[in-house]
C-alpha positions as CSV (number, residue, x, y, z in Angstrom):
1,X,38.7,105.9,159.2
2,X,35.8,106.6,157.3
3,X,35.6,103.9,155.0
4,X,36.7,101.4,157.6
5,X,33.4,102.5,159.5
6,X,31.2,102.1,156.4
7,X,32.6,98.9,155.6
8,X,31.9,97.8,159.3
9,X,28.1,99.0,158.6
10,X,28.5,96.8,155.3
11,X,30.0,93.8,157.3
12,X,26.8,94.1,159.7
13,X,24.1,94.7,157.6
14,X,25.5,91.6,155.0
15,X,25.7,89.1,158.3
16,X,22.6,91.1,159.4
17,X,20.9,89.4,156.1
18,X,22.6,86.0,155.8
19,X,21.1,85.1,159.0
20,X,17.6,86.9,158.1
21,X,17.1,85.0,154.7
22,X,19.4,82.2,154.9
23,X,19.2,80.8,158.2
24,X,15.5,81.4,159.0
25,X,12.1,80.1,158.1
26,X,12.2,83.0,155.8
27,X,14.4,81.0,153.6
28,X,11.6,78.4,152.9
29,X,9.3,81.4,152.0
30,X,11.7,82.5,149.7
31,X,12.4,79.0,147.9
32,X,9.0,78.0,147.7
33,X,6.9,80.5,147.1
34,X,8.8,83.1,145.4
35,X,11.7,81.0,143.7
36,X,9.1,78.0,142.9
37,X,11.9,75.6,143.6
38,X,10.0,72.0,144.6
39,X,12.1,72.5,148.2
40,X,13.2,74.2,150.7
41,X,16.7,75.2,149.4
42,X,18.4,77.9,151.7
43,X,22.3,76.8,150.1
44,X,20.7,78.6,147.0
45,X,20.3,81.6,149.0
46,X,23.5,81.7,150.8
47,X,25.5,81.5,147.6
48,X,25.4,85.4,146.9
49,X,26.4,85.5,150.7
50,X,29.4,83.3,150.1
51,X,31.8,85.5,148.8
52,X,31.6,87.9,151.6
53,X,31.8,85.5,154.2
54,X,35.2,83.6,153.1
55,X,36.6,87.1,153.6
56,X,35.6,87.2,157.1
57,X,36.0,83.6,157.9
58,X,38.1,80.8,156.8
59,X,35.5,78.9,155.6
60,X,38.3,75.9,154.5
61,X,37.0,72.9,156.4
62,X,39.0,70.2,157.6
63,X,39.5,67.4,155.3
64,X,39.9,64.6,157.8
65,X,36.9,65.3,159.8
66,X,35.2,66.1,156.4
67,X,35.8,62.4,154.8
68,X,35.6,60.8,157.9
69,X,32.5,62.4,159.0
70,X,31.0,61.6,155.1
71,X,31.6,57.6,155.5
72,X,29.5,57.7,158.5
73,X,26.7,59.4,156.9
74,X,26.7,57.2,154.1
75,X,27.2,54.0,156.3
76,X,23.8,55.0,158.2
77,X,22.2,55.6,154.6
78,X,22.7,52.5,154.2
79,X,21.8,51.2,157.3
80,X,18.6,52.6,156.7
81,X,17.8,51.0,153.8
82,X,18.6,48.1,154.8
83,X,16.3,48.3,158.3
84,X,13.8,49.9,155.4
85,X,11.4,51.9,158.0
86,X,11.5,54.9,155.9
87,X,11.3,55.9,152.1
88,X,14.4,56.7,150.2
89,X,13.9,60.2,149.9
90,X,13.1,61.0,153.6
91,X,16.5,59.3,154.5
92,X,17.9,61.3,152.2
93,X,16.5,64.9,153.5
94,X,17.4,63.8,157.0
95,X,21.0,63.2,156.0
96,X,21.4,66.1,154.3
97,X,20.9,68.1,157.6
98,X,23.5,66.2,159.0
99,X,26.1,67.1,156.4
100,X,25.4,70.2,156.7
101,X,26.1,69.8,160.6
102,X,29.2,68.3,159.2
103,X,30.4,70.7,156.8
104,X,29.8,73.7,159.2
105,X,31.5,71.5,162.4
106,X,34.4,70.8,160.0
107,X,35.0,74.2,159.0
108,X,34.2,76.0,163.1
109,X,36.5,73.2,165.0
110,X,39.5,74.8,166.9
111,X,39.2,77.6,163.8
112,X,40.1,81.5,164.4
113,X,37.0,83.9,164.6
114,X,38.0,86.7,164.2
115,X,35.2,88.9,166.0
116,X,32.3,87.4,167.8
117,X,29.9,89.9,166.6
118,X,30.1,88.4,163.3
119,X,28.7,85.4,164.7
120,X,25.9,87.4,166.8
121,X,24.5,89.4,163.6
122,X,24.0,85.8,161.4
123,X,22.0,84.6,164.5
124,X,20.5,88.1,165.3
125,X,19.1,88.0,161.8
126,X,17.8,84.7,162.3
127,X,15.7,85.2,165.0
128,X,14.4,88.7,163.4
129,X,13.3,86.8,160.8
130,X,11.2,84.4,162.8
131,X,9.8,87.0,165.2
132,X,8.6,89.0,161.7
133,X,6.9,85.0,160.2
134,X,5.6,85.0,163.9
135,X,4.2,88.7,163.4
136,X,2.9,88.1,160.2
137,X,1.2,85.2,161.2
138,X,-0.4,86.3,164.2
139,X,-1.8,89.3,161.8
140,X,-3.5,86.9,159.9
141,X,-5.1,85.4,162.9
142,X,-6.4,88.6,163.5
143,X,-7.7,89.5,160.0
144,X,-9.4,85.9,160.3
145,X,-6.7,84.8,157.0
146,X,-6.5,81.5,158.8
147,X,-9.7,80.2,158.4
148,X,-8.4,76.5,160.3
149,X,-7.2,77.9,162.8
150,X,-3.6,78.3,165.1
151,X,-0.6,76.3,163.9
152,X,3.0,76.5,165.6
153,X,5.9,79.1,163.4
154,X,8.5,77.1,163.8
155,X,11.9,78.8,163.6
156,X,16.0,78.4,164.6
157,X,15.3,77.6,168.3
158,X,19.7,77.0,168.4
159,X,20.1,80.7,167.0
160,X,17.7,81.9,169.8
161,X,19.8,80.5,172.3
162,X,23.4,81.5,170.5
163,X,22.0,84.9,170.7
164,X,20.6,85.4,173.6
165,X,23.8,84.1,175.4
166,X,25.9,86.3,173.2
167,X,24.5,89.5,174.2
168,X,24.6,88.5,178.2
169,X,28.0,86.9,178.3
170,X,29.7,89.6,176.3
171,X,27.8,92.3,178.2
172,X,25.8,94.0,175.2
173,X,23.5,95.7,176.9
174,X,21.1,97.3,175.2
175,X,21.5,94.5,172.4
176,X,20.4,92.2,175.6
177,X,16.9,93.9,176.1
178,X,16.5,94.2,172.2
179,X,17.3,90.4,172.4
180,X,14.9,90.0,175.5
181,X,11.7,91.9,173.5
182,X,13.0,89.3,170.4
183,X,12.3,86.5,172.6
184,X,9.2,87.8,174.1
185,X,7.4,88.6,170.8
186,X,8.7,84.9,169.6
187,X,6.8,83.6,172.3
188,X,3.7,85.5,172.2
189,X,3.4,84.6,168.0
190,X,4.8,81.6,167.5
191,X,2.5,79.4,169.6
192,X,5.5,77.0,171.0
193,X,6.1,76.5,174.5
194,X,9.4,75.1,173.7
195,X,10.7,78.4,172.6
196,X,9.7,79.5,176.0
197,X,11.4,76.6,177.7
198,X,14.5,76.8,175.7
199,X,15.0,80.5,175.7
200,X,14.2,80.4,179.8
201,X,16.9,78.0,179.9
202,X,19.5,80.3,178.1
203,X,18.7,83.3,180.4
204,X,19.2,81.4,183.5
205,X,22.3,79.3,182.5
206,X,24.0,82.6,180.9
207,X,23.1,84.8,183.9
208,X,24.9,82.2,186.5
209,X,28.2,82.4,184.3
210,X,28.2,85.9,185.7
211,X,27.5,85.5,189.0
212,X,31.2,85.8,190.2
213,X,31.9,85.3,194.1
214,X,31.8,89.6,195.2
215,X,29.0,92.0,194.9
216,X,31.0,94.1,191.7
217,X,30.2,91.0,190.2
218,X,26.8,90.4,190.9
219,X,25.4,93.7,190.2
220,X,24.9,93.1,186.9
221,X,23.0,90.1,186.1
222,X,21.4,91.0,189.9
223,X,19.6,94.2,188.0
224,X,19.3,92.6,184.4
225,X,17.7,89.5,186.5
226,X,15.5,92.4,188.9
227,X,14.4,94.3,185.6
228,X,13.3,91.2,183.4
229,X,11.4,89.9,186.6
230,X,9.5,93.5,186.1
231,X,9.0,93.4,182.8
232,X,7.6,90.0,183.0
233,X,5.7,90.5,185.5
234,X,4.1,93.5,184.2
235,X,3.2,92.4,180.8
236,X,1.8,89.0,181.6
237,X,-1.3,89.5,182.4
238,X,-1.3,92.3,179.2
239,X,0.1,89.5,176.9
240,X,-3.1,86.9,178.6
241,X,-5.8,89.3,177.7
242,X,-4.1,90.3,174.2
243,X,-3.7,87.1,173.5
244,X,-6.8,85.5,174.1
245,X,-9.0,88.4,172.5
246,X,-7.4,87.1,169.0
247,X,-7.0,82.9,169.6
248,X,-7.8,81.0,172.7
249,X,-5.8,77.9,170.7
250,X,-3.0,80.3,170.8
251,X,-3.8,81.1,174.5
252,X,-3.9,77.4,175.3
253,X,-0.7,76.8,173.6
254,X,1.2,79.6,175.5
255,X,-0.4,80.4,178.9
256,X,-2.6,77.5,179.6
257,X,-0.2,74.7,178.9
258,X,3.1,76.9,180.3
259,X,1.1,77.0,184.0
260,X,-0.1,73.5,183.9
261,X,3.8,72.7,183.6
262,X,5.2,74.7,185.9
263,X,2.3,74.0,188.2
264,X,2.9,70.2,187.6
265,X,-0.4,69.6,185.6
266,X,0.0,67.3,182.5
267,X,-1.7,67.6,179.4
268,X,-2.0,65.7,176.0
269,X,1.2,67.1,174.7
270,X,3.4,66.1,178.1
271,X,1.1,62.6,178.0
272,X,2.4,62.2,174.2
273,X,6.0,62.6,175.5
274,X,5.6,60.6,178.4
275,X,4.4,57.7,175.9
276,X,7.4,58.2,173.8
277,X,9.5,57.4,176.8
278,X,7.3,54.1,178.3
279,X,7.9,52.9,174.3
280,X,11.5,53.6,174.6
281,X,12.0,52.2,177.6
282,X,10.1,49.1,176.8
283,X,11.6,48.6,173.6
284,X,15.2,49.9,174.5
285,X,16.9,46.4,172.9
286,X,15.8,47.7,169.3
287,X,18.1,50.8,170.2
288,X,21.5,48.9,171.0
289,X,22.6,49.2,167.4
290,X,22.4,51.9,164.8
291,X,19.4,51.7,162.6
292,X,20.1,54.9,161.0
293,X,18.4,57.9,159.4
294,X,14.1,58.6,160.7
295,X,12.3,60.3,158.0
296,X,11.2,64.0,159.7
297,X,8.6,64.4,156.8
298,X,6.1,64.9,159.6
299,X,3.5,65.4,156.8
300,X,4.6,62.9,154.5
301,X,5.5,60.0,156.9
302,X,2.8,58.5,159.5
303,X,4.0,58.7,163.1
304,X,7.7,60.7,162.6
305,X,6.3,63.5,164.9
306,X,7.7,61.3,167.5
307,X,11.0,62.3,166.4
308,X,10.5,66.5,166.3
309,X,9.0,66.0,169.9
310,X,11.4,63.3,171.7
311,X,14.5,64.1,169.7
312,X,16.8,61.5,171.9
313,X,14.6,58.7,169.9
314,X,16.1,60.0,166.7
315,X,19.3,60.0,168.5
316,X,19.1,56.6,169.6
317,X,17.6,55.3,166.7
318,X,20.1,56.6,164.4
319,X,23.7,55.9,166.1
320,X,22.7,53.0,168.7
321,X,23.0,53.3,172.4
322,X,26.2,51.7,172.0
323,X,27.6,54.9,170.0
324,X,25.8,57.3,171.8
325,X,26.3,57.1,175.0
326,X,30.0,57.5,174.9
327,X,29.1,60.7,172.6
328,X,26.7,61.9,175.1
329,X,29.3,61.3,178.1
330,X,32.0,63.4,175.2
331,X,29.5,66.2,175.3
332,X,29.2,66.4,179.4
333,X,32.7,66.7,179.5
334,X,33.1,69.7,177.4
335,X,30.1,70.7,178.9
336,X,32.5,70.8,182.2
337,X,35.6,72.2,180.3
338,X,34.1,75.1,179.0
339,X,32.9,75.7,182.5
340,X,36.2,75.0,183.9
341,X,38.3,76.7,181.2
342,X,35.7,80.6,181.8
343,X,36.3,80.6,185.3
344,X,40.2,79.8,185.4
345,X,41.3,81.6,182.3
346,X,38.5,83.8,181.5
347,X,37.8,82.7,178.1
348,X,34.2,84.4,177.0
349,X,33.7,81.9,174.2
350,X,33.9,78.8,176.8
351,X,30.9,80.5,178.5
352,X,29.1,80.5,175.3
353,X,29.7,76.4,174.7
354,X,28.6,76.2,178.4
355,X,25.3,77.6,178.3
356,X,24.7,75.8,174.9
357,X,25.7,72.5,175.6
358,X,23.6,73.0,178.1
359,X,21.0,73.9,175.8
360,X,21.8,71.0,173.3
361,X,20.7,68.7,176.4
362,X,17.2,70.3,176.8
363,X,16.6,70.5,173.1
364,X,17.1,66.6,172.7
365,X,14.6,66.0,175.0
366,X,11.9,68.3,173.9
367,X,12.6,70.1,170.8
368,X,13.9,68.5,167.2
369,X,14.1,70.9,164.8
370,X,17.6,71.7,165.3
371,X,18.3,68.3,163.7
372,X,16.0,68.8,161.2
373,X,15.3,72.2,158.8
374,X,18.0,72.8,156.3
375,X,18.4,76.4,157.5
376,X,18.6,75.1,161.4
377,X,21.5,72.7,161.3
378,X,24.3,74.3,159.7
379,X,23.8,76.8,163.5
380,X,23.7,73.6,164.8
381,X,27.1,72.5,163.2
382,X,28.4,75.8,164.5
383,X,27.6,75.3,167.7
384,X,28.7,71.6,168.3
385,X,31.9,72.6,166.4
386,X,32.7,75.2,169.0
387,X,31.6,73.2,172.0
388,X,34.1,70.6,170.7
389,X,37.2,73.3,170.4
390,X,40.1,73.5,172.7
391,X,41.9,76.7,170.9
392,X,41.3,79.7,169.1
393,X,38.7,80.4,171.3
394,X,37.4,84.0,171.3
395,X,38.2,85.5,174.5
């Protein structure tokens, strides 16, 4: 019994880590800076990590969906050079997110796993490691390291969201505050109101698949809901002061710019967007037909921002509206069975694909980096994979 509990510990602190360096900005640290490799190259780091996992998961992925999955990829390569918007090597980066996506959806579909908790400590690690970046750089800020000035920590927005809806739905409680001061500290350091939108959306969308129909039912998320209220409400104006004293950029990012949308207030950001979707719209008969890969070199590539903040462009732009509507209507209706299939049968896991298909929807509008990073999309894989399943779903 013993040495089953350690090797539980060992399990945890091993999926703990995978998501921590592999599946985090930390990876890009790591790759760059320590490794010296010329990329960001978070397979490298998963490697070690590999042997452990195929123990707890079957990590054989399905050949059909595999090759299939692989002509399209290479098809819209080739698109792509032939449209010849973008240089070579940003079409390649972007599609080797996407086969990642791939691999990992090929692997997840209708698969056995075998405990959800190993999925929760991969993500939990993940968003650890972006709330310590987020901590390390808002210490710089305050020992005046950044001499320029505030920029954004990006991190795995999709593993904020798979973890946050984790802990609710499968009642973890005190991993649901530890989760809750995660995604606080996230938002106070990382500068991105789209973390905020995103993880707001997770609460409320994972708190309604508990609200059953009798007051046993609604006790629960009635005092989580009651005792995040207080919490927020206590340390807001805290946070404000805090905040501002060491950036008003960062002040402006978070507070300023959360209350003008709420309020109904734009501002350059929400104007940029709002441009984005006049162009669109305007020039929707360039989007009828797949195009294929946008560069996301942001830094690289003149005006490709346009595809990290309106994500449904890249969509568009890459599969055609004449493939992605029906793929979008696909996603609404498993975005309906998973909603169906927890209430009638009482399937945890269909609550899960719920709330994140409903999350998948917001991020396309507002937030593309779960399309983008190398350490982001294999989550992302996971996550459309499991939305997609019918069976072998974890109860």
């Amino acid at each position: 019994m013993k040495k089953q509990t350690l090797n539980n510990y060992v399990d945890t602190l091993i999926l703990f880590f995978c998501g921590f360096i592999v599946f985090s900005p930390i990876s890009s640290q790591i790759s760059i800076n320590i490794l010296h490799l010329p990329l960001a190259l978070p397979e490298v780091l998963f490697f070690p990590f590999y042997f452990k996992l195929r123990k707890l998961f079957n990590l054989k992925p399905n050949s059909k969906i595999l090759f299939f999955g692989s002509f399209i990829i290479i098809f819209l390569i080739a698109i792509s050079l032939i449209v010849g918007l973008f240089p070579f090597t940003s079409i390649l980066s972007t599609a080797r997110g996407y086969f990642y996506m791939l691999l990992v959806f090929s692997i997840f579909k209708n698969k056995m796993i075998p405990n959800i908790n190993y999925i929760f400590y991969i993500v939990f690690g993940s968003s650890v490691a972006w709330m310590v970046i987020g901590m390390i750089s808002l210490n710089r800020l305050i020992s005046s390291t950044y001499q320029s000035g505030f920029s954004a920590v990006y991190g795995n927005m999709i593993a904020l969201a798979l973890m946050i809806s984790i802990t609710i739905i499968y009642k973890k409680k005190l991993l649901t505050f530890i989760a809750l001061g995660i995604a606080i500290v996230i938002a106070l350091t990382s500068g991105l109101r789209r973390q905020i939108s995103i993880a707001f959306i997770s609460y409320v969308l994972s708190f309604l698949t508990q609200i059953r129909f009798s007051i046993k039912r609604i006790f629960y998320p009635s005092i989580l809901i009651f005792v995040f209220a207080t919490a927020i409400l206590f340390l807001y104006p805290v946070a404000m002061k805090f905040t501002y004293s060491i950036s008003s950029t960062l002040y402006t990012r978070i507070f300023v710019k959360t209350e003008q949308l709420l309020t109904g207030q734009s501002n350059e950001s929400d104007q940029t967007r709002l441009n984005s979707f006049h162009t669109f719209s305007d020039n929707i008969e360039d989007y009828i037909l797949p195009r294929g890969f946008v560069s996301k070199r942001t830094m690289q590539d003149k005006g490709t921002g346009l595809f990290m903040d309106s994500p449904y462009i890249e969509f568009f732009h890459t599969f055609g509206l004449f493939f992605s509507i029906p793929l979008i209507i696909y996603i609404f209706s498993r975005f309906k069975f998973h909603f169906k299939n927890y209430y009638r049968n009482k399937i945890n896991e269909s609550a899960i694909n719920f709330v994140m298909a409903g999350v998948i929807f917001a991020l396309m509008l507002i937030e593309g980096s779960f399309l983008n990073f190398a350490y982001t999309t294999p989550i992302t894989g996971f996550v459309f994979a499991r939305i997609a399943s019918t069976k072998n779903l974890v109860k």
